[in-house]
C-alpha positions in Angstrom: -15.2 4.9 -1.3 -13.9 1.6 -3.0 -11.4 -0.3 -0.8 -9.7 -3.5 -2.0 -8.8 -6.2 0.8 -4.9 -7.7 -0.5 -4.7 -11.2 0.4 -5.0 -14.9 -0.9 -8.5 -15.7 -2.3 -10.3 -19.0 -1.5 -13.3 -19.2 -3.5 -15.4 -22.6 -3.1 -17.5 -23.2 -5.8 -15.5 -21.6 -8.3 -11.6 -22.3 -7.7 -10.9 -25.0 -4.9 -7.3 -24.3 -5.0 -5.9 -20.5 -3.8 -5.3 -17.7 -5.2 -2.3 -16.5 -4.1 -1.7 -12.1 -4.2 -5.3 -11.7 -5.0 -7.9 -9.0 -4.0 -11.6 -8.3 -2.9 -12.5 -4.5 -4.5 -16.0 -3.5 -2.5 -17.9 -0.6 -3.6 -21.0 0.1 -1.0 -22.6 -3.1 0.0 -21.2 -5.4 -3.1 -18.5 -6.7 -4.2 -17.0 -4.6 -7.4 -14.3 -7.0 -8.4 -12.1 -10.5 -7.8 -9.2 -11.2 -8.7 -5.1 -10.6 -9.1 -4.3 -8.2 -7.1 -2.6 -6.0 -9.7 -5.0 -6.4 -11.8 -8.2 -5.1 -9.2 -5.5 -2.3 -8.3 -4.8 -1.0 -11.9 -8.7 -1.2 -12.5 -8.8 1.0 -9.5 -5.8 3.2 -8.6 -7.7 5.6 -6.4 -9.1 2.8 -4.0 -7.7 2.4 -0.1 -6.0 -0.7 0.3 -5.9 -3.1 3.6 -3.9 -6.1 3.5 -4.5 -8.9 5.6 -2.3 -12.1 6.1 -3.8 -15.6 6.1 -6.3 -16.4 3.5 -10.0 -14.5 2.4 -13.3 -17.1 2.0 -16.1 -16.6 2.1 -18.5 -15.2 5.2 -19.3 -18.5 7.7 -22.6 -19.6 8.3 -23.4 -21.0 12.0 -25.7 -23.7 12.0 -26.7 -23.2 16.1 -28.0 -19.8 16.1 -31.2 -20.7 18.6 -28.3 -23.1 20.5 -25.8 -19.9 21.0 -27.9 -17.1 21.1 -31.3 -17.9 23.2 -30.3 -21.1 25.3 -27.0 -20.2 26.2 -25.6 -16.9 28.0 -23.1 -14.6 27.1 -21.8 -13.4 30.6 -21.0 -9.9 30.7 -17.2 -8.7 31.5 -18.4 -7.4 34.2 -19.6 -11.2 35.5 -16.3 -12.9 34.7 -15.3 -13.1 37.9 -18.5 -15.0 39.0 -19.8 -16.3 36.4 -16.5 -16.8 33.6 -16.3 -15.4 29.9 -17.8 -19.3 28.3 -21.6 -19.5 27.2 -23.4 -20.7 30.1 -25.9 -23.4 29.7 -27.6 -26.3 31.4 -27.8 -26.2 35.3 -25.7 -22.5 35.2 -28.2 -21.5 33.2 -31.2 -22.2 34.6 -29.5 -20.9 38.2 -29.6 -17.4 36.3 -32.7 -15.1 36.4 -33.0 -14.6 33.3 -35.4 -11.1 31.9 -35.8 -10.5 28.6 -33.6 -7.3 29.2 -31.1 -9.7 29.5 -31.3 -11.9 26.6 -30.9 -9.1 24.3 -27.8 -8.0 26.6 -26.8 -11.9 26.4 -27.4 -12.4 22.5 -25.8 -9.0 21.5 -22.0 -10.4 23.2 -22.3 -13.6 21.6 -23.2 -12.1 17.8 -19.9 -10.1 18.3 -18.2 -13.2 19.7 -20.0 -14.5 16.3 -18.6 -12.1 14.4 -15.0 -12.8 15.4 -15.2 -16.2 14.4 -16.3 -14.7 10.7 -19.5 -15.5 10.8 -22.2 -13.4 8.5 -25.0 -15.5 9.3 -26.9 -18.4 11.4 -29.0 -20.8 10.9 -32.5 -21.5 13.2 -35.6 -20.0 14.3 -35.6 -17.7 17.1 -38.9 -17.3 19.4 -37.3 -14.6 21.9 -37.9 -11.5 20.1 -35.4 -9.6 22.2 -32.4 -12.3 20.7 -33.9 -11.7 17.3 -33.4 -8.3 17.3 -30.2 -8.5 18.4 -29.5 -10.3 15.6 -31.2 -8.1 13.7 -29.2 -5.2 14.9 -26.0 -7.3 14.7 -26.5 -7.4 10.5 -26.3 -10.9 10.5 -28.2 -13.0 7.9 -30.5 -15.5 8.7 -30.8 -19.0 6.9 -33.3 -21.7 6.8 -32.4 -24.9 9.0 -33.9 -27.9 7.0 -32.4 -30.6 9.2 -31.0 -30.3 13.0 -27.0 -30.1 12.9 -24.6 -33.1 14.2 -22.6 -31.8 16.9 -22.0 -29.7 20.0 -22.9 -26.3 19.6 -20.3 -24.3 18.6 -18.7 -20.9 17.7 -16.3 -22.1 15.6 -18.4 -23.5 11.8 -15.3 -25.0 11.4 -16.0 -27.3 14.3 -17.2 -30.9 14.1 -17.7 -30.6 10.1 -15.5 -30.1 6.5 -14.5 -26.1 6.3 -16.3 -26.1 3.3 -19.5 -27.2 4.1 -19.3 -24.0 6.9 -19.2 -21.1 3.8 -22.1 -18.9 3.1 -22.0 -17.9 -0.9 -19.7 -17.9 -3.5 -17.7 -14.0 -4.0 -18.1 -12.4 -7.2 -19.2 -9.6 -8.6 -22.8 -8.8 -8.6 -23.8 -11.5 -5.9 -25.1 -12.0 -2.8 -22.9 -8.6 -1.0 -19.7 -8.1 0.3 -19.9 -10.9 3.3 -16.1 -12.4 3.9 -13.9 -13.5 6.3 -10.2 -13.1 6.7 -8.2 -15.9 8.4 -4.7 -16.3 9.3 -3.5 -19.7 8.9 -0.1 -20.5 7.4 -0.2 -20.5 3.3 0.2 -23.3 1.3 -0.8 -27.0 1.3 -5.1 -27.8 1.9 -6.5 -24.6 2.4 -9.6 -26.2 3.8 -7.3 -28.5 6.0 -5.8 -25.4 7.4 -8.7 -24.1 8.1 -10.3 -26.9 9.9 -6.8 -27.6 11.9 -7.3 -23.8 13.4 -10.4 -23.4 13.4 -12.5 -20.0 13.3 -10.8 -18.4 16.4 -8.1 -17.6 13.7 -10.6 -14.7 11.8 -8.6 -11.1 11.6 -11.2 -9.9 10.1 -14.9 -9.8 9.0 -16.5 -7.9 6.4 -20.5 -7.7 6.8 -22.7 -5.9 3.8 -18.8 -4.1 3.0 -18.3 -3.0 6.5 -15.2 -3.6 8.5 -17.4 -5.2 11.5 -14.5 -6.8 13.2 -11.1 -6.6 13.2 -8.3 -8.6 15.4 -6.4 -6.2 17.3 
């Protein structure tokens, strides 16, 4: 079934500036149209429709996907009273004993904490095969890392870096898939300012290969 996401388009690469009352149409796993709103919903009178506030980009791209995912630990909610909800690292971490049962537990909360900052894919190698499948299982993408990332590793892309510089692909039809990001951050002025200013703890919403994979509730 085709469902068009209602909201403001940013489209890097294409048109810097927003595009306010647009729409996202995804078919399957692609992306079936961009544009006006009325326009995608005329093309398509039969389609569900979800409306978001904020502004649509592009899917994220996390450039610390060995950092986050196989040298840090996602506690479990279960463990928050002894061991807190943050990523464990350092001396905390090396206190833990640490199977590879527990990786793959560990690197399957923080691709879902992933996912809720809009992220579609990270960058790195992984050598722990049980983190790789979680990632794997996730559906996130994996891209090349050419050169070792500035910065504290982060959840946020946003962080420590221009918002633009932390998008995946252009949208259009016929491209890479249907990988976006919904964020709600007050409309007008610098999109990308916005964006950096609130970071990615402001996604409602991420859409992975056309599935609804997180939602803000």
């Amino acid at each position: 079934m085709l469902t068009i996401h209602a909201v403001d388009l940013l489209l890097p690469g294409g048109r810097e500036a927003p595009v306010p009352g647009g729409a996202v149409a995804v078919l399957g796993s692609g992306i079936a149209a961009v544009g006006p709103y009325g326009e995608v919903a005329a093309a398509h009178p039969r389609a569900r429709v979800r409306r978001w506030p904020g502004v649509l980009t592009p899917g994220l791209c996390n450039p610390y996907g060995p950092e986050l995912l196989e040298r840090a630990y996602h506690p479990d909610p279960r463990e928050a009273d002894e061991l807190g909800t943050e990523p464990l690292t350092g001396p905390a971490l090396t206190a833990l004993e640490m199977t590879d049962a527990r990786w793959g537990a560990s690197a399957r909360r923080g691709a879902q904490r992933m996912l809720a900052h809009g992220t579609v894919a990270v960058a790195g190698d992984f050598r722990r095969r049980a983190v790789l499948d979680a990632v794997t299982r996730a559906g996130l993408g994996r891209e090349e890392r050419f050169t070792e990332p500035e910065g504290r590793p982060s959840l946020d892309p946003f962080a420590g870096r221009p918002a633009a510089e932390a998008f995946l692909a252009p949208l259009g039809p016929g491209g890479a898939g249907a990988d976006f990001a919904v964020f709600d951050v007050p409309p007008g002025g610098d999109p990308f300012a916005a964006l950096h200013e609130h970071g990615a703890r402001s996604c409602v919403a991420t859409v992975l290969g056309g599935r609804l994979v997180y939602r803000r509730r």
